[in-house]
N, C-alpha and C positions, 0 to 999 in steps of 0.2 A: 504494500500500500504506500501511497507520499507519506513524506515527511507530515507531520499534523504541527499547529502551531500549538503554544502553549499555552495560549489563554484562548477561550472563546470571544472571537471579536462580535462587536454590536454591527445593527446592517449600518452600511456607508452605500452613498452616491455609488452610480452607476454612469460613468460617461469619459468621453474620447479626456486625454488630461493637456492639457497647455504647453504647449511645445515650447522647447529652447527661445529664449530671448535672442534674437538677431537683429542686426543692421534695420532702421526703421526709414523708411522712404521719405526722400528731400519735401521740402515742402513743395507742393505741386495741387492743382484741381483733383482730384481724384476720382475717377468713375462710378466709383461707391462710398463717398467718405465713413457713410455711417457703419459698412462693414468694417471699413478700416481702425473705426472708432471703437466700436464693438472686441475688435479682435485684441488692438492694443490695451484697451482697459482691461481684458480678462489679462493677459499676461501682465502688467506695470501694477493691476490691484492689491497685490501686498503688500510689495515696495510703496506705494500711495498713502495706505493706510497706515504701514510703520512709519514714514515720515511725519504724518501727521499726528500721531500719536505720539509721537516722543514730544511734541510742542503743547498739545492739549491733555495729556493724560486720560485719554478716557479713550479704548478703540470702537464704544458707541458713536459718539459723537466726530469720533475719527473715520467710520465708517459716509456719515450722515456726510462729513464735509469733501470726501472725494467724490461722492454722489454727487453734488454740488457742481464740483470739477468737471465732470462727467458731462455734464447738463451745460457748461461753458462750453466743452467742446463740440457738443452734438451743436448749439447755437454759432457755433466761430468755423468751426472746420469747413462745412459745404462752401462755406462763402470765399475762405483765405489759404484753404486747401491743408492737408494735412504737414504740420511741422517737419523739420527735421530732425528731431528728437523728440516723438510724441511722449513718452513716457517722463521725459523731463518736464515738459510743459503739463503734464497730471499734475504732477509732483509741486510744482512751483502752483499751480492757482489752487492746489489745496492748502498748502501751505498756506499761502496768502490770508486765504480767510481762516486757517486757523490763527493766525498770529494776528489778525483782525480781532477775532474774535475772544481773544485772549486780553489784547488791551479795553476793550469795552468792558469786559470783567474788573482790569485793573482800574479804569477811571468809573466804574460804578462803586468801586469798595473807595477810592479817596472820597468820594463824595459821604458816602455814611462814615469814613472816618472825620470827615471834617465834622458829623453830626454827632459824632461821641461814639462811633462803632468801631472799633479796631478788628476788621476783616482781614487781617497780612497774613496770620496761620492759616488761614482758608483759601488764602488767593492767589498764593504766593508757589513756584512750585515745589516738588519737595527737591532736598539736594539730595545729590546722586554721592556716594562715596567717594573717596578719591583714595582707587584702588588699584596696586599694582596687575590685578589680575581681572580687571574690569576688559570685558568686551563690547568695544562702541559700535555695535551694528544694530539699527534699528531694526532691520528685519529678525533679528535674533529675539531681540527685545519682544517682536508681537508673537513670534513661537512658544515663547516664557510662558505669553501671556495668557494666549487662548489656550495655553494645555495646563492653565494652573489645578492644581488638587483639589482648592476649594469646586469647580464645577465634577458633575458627573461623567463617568465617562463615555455616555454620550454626549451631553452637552459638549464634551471636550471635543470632539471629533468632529459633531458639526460643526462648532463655531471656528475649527483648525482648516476644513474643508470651505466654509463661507468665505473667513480672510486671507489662508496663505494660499486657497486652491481655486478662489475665484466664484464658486458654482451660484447658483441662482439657489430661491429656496424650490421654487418648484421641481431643481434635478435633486436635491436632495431630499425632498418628502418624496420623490417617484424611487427610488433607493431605500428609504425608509419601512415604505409599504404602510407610510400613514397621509391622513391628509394635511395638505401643507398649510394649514392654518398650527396646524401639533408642531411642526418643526420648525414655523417662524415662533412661537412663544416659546420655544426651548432655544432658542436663538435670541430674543428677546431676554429672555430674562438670565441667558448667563452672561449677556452683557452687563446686565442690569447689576445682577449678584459682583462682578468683577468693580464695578464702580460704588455697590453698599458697601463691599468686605474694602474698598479701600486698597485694593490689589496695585501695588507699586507697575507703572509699564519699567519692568528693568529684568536683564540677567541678575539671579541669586547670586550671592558671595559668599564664599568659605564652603561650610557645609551644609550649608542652604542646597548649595547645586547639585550635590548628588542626589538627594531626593528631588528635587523639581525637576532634573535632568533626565531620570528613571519617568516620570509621566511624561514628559516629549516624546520619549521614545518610543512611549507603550501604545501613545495613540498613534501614529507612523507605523508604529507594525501591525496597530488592528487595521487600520486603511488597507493596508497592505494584503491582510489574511483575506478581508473581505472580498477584494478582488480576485484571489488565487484560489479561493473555494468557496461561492457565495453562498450564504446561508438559506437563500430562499430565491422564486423568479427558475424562468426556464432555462437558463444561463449557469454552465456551470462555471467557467471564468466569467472574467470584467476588466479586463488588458486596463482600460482606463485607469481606475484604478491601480492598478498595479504602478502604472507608469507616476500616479498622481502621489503615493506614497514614495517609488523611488529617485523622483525628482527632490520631493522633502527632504528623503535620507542622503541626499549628495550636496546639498544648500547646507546642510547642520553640518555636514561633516566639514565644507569649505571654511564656514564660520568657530567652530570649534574642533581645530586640528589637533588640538594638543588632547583629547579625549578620546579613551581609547572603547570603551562601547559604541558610542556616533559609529566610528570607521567600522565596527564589530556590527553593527545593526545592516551599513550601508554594503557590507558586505556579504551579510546572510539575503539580504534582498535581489542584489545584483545575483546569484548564484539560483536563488528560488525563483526569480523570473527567467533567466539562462531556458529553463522547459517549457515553457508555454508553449512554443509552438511546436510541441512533440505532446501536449497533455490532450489532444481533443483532437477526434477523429473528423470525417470530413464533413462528415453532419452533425458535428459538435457534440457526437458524445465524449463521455471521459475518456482516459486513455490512463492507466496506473502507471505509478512509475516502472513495475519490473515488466509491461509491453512497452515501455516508451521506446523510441529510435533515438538513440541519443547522439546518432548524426546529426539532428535535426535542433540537438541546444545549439542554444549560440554562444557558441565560444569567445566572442568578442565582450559579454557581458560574464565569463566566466572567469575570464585573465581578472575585469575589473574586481570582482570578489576576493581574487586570491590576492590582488595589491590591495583591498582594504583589507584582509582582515592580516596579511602584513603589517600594513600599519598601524591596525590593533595592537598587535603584539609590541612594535617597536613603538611604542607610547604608554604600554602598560606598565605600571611602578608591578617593583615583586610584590608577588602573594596570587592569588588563585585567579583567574580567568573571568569574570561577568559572565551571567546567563546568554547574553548573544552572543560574545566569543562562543561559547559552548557552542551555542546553537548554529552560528556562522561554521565551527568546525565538521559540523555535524554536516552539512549542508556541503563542505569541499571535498569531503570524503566522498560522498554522491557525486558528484562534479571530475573527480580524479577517477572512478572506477570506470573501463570500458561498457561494462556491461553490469547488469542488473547481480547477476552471480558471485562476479568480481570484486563487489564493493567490501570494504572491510567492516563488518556486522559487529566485530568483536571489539574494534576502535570505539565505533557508533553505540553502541551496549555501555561501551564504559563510560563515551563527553555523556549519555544521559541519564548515568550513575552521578555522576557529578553534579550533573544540573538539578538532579533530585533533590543534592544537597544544596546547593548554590539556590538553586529558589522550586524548592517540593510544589508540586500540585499534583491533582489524580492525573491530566491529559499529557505529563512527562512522563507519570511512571504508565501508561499504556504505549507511547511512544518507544521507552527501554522495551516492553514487552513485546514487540515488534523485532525490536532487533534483536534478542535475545531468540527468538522464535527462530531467527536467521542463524546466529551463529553459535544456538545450541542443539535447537529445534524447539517442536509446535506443543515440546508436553513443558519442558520448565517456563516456557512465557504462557499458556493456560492458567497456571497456578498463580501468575504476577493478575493475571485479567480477572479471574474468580475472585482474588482476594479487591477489584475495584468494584465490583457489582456491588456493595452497599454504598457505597459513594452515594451523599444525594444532588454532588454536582454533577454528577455522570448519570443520575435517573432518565433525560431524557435525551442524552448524547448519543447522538446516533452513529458515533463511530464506536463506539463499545461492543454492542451488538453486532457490529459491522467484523473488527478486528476477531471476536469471538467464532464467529462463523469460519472465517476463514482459518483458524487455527483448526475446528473440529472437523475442518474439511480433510490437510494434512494428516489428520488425525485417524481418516477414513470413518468417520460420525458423519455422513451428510448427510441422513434426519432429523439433527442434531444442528446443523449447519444451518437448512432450510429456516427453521423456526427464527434462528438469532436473523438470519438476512432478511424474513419476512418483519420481523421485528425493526430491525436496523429504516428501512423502507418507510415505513409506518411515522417513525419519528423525522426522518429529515424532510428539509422544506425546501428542498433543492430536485425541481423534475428530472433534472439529466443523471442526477445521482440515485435517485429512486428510480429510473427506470434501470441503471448498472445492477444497482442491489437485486431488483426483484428477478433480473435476467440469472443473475448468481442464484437467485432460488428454485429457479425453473433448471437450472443446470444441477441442480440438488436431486432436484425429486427424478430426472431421470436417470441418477445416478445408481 
């Protein structure tokens, strides 16, 4: 079976993901300005928003005033044809009116100061540390922001997908599988929650960052799983996706080079999208990893994994490994073996002995028991999988069921098999995966 991630991710957006920043066209009349308006705001909208939010402190209202921008340029462009540097000209007329709107605030508080009101700790901004290990990139700064702890980890995800990844709410409630009135007030209000709690817009210092830095991460890799195995929807990838998370994981890693999970995360991605185009047959069913053609990875994105999680290592202080190195190595081991057979099970068995310990969950130790199934066989990983069936995060995991089958299949049980893959069926919410499973049952009973 693939590799399984280790958290269960929440649904994310489903759509093509924003391509490479490039060379932006002189200014000239344009044939369509408003495409051209359209296409360049989806790509410069982070960038917009961190800019303006490091001046206004709030990326509600940081959000509200590139809107604004937005609404200048759809007004200016047809007329004066598109800039030479559209993206800087976002940047400068949000800015504008944020720093606008910033002094209105400052000469509303002199006036009630002159009245007997001292508004300076309210209106004043706050100061930023003056720290050797301070990172000045705004767009870091709205990554902090929208994946702070205090929001949920959905809220974190959509409001990560709204700012750093552009999307509308209506692609993101069509992803959700709610109506998008639910996912604007969940977007709403953990803007809202981020300006009650007070949420500084900054990179953590000291030992702030390794916890705030572990939630960046977490919502990048759910983005990520949700496209590589969707939870639901007739689609068993979402490339979108994929690409929309491993574009994030190569922005973090640029901006934080000196962190060696970033590179570790950036690199288990680069390596887990390497198959996509070897995961799904021509009519889009699945394709498991030990059918895939591993002709058909792209090696071009398999070099890049082994130079990040290179870089992992050669940035990691001594002591044990982080969960995504683990999991990054897990993931090269796959990447290095010619063939399904080839792979080394016993390596893969041990990075997830480790990661049991480095961060326990029940969906790791069913992942050991996968490769242990490999590199001992199907009866000591039965006994890791029996001992998870009381799990009550795995009650309705339909990989459990799934991995069980196939063990009592090895096992020469497919009666036994049949039941767990009718089972496994029953719970996932993914058509193209339920119809793999139910085909595995039907291969059962003529067995």
């Amino acid at each position: 079976m693939e590799q399984q991630p280790a958290s269960n991710p929440p649904t994310a957006p489903d759509r093509g993901s924003a391509r490479d920043r490039g060379s932006a066209p002189g200014r000239r009349a344009a044939s369509d300005p408003r495409a051209a308006i359209e296409t360049v705001f989806r790509l410069e909208y982070p960038r917009v928003i961190a800019a303006v939010a490091r001046v206004v402190r709030d990326v509600g209202i940081a959000e509200e005033l590139a809107q604004d921008a937005l609404v200048a340029a759809l007004e200016q462009w047809p007329r004066d044809g598109v800039p030479d540097n559209p993206g800087a000209w976002l940047t400068a007329a949000a800015r504008h009116r944020a720093v606008d709107l910033v002094r209105r605030r400052e000469n509303y508080a002199r006036k009630l100061q002159e009245m007997g009101r001292d508004l300076q700790t309210t209106t004043a901004p706050p100061e930023e540390p003056a720290d050797a290990d301070d990172i000045d990139d705004d767009l870091l700064r709205l990554v902090f922001t929208a994946c702070h702890p205090v929001l949920s980890a959905e809220a974190r995800t959509a409001l990560t997908l709204r700012l750093l990844g552009g999307l509308s709410t209506p692609e993101i409630a069509r992803a959700f599988l709610v109506p998008e009135p639910t996912v604007a007030q969940r977007i709403v209000r953990a803007k809202k929650t981020l300006a009650t709690r007070n949420v500084a817009f900054e990179v953590p210092y000291g030992p702030d960052r390794e916890a705030r830095l572990g939630s960046v991460l977490d919502v990048i890799y759910l983005i990520f799983n949700e496209g590589y195995a969707a939870t639901a929807g007739d689609d068993w990838l979402r490339p979108g996706l994929c690409e929309d998370a491993l574009r994030l994981a190569r922005q973090l890693a640029a901006l934080m080079p000196k962190e060696p999970e970033v590179h570790a995360l950036a690199a288990l991605l680069e390596f887990q999208a390497s198959r996509t185009p070897a995961r799904t047959a021509p009519d889009g069913s699945p394709v498991l990893l030990r059918d895939q053609d591993r002709r058909r990875w792209d090696r071009r994105l398999v070099a890049r994994g082994i130079a990040a999680l290179e870089r992992a290592g050669a940035t990691s202080p001594s002591g044990p490994p982080g969960p995504y190195a683990l999991q990054a190595a897990v993931a090269a081991c796959h990447a290095h073996a010619p063939t399904y057979e080839d792979t080394d099970w016993t390596a893969i068995a041990t990075l997830y002995g480790l990661l049991a310990v480095r961060a326990p969950s029940p969906v790791v130790e069913l992942n050991r028991a996968v490769a242990v199934s490999m590199a001992e066989g199907p009866g000591p990983a039965l006994g890791i999988v029996d001992g998870l069936a009381a799990e009550p995060s795995l009650r309705d995991y339909h990989l459990l069921p799934s991995v069980r089958g196939d063990l009592l299949v090895r096992l020469g049980r497919p009666a036994e098999a049949r039941t767990e893959f009718e089972r496994a069926a029953a719970l996932t919410g993914n058509e193209r995966e339920r119809e793999l499973l139910l085909a595995r049952a039907d291969e059962c009973r003529r067995t």
